[in-house]
N, C-alpha and C positions, 0 to 999 in steps of 0.2 A: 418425612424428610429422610434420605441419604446420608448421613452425618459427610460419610467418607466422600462421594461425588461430591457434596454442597462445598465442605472443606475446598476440595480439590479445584473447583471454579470459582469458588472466592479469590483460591493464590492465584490463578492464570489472569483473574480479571486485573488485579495490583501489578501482576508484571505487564499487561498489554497496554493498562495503562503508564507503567513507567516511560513505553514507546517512544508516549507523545515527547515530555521533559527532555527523555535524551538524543530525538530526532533533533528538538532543537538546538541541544547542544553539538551533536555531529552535524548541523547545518552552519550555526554560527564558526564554529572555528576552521570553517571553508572560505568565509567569506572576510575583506577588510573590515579591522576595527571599529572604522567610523559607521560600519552598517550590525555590529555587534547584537548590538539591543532590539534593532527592528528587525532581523531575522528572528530573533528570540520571539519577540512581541508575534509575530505573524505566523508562526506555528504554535506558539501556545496560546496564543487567541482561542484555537477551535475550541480550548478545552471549555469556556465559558460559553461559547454561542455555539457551537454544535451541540455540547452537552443539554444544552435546554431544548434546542431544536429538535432532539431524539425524544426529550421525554415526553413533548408537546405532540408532536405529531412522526417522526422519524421512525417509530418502535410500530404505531400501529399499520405505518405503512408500507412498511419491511417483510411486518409478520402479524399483523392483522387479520382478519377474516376475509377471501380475495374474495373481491369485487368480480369476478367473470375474467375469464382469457388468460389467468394465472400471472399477471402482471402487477397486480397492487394491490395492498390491502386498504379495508375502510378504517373509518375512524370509532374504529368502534371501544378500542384500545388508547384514546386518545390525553394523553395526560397521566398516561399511566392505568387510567382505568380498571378497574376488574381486570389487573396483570395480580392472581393470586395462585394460591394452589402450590404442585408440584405438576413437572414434568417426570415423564416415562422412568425417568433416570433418579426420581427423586430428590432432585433441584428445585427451590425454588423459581417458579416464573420470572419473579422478581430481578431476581440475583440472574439468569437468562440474559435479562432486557439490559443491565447494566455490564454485563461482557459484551452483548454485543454491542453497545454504545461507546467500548471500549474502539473496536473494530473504525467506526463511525469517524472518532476523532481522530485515527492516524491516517484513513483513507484522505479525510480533508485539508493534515498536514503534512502529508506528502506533497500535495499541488504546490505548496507555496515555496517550492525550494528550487522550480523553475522560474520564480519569478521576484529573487532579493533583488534588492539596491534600490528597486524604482519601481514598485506601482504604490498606490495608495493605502493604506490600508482600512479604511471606507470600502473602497474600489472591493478588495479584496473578503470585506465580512459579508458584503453582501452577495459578491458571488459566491463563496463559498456553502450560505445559508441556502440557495438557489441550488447549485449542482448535489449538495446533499438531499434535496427533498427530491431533486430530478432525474437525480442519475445512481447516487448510488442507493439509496431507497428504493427504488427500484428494479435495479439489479441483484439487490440484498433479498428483497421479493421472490422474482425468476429463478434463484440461482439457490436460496436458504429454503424460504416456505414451502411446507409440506404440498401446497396446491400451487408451485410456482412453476410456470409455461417451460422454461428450460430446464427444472428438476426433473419434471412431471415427461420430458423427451428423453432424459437417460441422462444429461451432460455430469461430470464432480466435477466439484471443487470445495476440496475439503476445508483450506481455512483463507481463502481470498484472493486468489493468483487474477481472477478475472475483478471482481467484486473491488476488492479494493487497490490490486495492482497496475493490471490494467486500466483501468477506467480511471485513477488517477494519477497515471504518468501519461495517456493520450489528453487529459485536463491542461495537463503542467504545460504540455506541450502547443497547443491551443496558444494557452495565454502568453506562454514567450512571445508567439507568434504575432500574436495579435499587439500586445505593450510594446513589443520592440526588444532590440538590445540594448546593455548599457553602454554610457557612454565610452565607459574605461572598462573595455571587454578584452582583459589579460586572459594567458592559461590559468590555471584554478592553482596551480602552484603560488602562482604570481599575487592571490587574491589571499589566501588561507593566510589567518595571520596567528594562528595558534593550530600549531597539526596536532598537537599532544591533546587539545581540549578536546578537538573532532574524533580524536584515537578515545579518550574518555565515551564520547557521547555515541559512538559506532560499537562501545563493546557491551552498554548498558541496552541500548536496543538489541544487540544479539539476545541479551540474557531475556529480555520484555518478550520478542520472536519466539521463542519456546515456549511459553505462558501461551501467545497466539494460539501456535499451532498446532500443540499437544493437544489445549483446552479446549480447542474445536472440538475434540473425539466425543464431548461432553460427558465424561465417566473418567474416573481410573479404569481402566484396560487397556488390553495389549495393544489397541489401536491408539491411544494416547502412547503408551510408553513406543511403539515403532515410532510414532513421529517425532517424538521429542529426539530418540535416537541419529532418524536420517535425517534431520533438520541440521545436526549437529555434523552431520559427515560432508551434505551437501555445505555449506558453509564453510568448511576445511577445504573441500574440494575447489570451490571458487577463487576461496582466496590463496590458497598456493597456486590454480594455475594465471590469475593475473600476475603475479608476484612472477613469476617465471614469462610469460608476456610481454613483460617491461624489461626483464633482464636480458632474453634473445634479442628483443626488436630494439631496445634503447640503453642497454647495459648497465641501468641504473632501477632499480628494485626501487620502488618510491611507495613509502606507507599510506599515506593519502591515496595510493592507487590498488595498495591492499585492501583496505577499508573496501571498495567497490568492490574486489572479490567476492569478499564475505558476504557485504550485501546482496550482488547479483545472485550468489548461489542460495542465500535464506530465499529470496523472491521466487527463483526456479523453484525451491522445494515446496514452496506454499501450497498450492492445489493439488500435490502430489502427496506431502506425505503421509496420509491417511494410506494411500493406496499401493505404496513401491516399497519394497525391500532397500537393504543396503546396496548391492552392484548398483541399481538402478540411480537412486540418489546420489552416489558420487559422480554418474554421466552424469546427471543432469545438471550438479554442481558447476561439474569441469564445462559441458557445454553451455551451460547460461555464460558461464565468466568471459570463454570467449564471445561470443554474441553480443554482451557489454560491450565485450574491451571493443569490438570493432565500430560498433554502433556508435558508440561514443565519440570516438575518434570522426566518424564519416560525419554525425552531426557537427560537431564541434570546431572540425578543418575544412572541412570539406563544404555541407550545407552553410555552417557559420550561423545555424539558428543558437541564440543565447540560452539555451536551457540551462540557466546556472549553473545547478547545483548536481545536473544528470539526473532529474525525477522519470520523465521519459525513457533516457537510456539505460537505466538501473531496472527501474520500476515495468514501467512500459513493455520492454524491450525481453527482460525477465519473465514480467506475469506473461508474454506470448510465450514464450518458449515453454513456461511451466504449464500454461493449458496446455500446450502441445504434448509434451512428453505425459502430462496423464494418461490420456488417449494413445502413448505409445506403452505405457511401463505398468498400467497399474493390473493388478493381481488380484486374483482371488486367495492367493495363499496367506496373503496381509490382510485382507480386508473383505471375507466372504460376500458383504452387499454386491459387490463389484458383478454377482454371478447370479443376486438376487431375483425372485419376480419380477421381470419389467424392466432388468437394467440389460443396458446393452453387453455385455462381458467386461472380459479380459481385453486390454489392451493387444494394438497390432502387434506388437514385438513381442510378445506374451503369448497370444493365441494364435495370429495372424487374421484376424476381423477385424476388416475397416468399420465396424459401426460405430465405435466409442470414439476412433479418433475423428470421423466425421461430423461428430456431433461436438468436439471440441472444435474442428475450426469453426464452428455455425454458430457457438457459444461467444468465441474470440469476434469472430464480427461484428456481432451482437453487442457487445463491451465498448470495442472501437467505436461503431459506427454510432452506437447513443450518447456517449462521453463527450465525443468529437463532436456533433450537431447541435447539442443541450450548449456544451461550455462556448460553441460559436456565438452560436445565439445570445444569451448569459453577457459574455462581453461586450458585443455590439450594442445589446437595449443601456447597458448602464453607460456605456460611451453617448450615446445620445444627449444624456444629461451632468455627466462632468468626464474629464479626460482619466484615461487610466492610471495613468504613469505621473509623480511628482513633475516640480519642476527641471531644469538640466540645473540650474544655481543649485538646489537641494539637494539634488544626485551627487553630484562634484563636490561637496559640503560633508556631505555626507548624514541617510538619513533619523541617526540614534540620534543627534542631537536639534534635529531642525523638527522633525517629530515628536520624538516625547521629550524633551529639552534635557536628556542625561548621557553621559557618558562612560561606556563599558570601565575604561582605564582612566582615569585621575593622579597623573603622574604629578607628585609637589615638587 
């Protein structure tokens, strides 16, 4: 063992895991009171049922022994099985399978932030148990394992831009789609019934987000410490240029819309910051936030699909941009693999070689287009058998207490 690596992926696993806890809190204090507890409830579900889900079969099939075609692993690892030893790095395997199980849980509570006030939450464990073994196990496969089909083609992505961003903000987006909107579908101002709680739980995931994306590099080294750096720059970058966004275009600076800054630009840097210096990370801050900001808006006014909480427009809309600028930014001078046997180079804007970034949009497809078809599918077979979405009485009621029969605030 490693003392110092093992060390160092133990802390990154406790903060990826903090994620999950404070996604739910920056989701709750987006939405009314009376839905308080079941947004809570419905992101921190996964951590119970995806957590078993990964140890049962999710870990072997991720990162498994591949089965042929570099798509899936078998069960050979199943239960945890013979996960012993040390990796390269002098990590435990173990301690491996539990970071990326970390991964696992926030990929699957993200979805659920396009879809408060009204679907089931039945509805909801069991789609989520489904698109984890379908979509992101798979892409975890292709995208992580050594012998995985778009590894094995040249694509990075260093700690999840596709893997878990993509594929579940195009999830999130699916299921609005499909549940509907709510009935009392205000601006998100109008919903937030504590901005200060959400400000709480949007600065806890920043802190969680560098545990991500450092601890991807799986080592103390300079590739950990770059990313933990431009993680931090792209995030500043984001959220000053929303903040500035709202102030030109509505002359009002609104914190709930800084918050999306931050986030847009952490999501931009995800798949990136293994491989980009600083200049590069502050673009792709500044340009995720734009891309946010307008996607949001065209969803939101314009489409009028109910993505609550912006999982698509944040997540979605980010993890593309952030495949994308890999393929435009990433460097050999940060991360020599970049120039490796076998990898395609330097990014366009770097070398000027279209290989890396054509292979990022082939990657981005690939995300979309399995996310989208799996999570259609997924909702339609359970629709078959009971409705998605509560009742409209229960919606309008609201569902912390017609659900788990408790209420966030108990005013005497």
């Amino acid at each position: 063992m490693n003392a110092v690596n093992s060390s160092f992926i133990m802390l990154c696993s406790l903060l990826v895991l903090l994620m999950t806890p404070a996604l739910a809190m920056f989701y709750s204090g987006m939405v009314k009171s009376k839905n308080t507890l079941n947004t809570i409830m419905n992101c921190f579900i996964v951590f119970g049922v995806i957590t078993l889900q990964w140890v049962f079969i999710g870990f072997t099939l991720a990162f498994g022994q591949d089965l042929g075609f570099g798509i899936v692993g078998d069960l050979g690892n199943f239960a945890l099985k013979d996960v012993s030893a040390y990796n390269d790095l002098g990590v435990p395997n173990i301690l491996f399978a539990i970071f990326q199980m970390a991964f696992a849980l926030i990929a699957a509570a993200i979805i659920t932030g396009s879809l408060v006030g009204r679907i089931k939450l039945g509805v909801l464990v069991v789609f989520l148990l489904f698109w984890s073994t379908l979509v992101y196990d798979i892409l975890a496969h292709m995208i992580w394992s050594k012998d995985g089909f778009l590894l094995q083609r040249g694509s990075l992505d260093f700690a999840g831009g596709g893997v878990v961003h993509i594929s579940s903000g195009v999830a999130g987006l699916i299921g609005a789609l499909l549940v509907g909107s709510r009935k009392e579908n205000h601006a998100i101002n109008d919903n937030a019934h504590s901005i200060p709680y959400a400000f709480l739980g949007a600065i806890l995931l920043f802190m969680g987000w560098l545990g991500f994306n450092s601890g991807s590099a799986g080592a103390v080294d300079e590739i950990a410490v770059n990313a933990f750096i431009v993680s931090i720059l792209s995030a500043a970058s984001g959220f000053l240029t929303w903040v500035l966004l709202e102030w030109f275009i509505h002359k009002k600076p609104t914190l709930l819309g800084s918050l999306s800054g931050l986030v847009a630009g952490l999501v931009g840097i995800t798949p990136a910051c293994g491989f980009v210096g600083i200049f590069s990370s502050l673009l792709i801050g500044f340009i995720a936030s734009i891309l946010c900001y307008f996607g949001l808006s065209f969803i939101k006014y314009k489409l009028k699909w109910d993505d609550s909480l912006d999982a698509f427009s944040l997540h979605g809309i980010g993890g593309i941009w952030g495949a994308l600028a890999t393929g435009l930014f990433a460097s050999a001078e940060v991360n020599p693999n970049v120039i490796a046997e076998n990898a395609l180079g330097e990014g366009l804007l770097i070398s000027g070689n279209l290989d890396l970034f054509k292979e990022q949009i082939f990657t981005t497809i690939i995300c979309i287009a399995l996310s989208a078809f799996v999570s259609f599918v997924i909702f339609k077979i359970i629709s078959l058998f009971t409705s998605l979405r509560v009742e409209e009485k229960t919606e309008k009621e609201g569902l912390d207490f017609a659900l788990h029969g408790e209420k966030a605030y108990n005013h005497s």
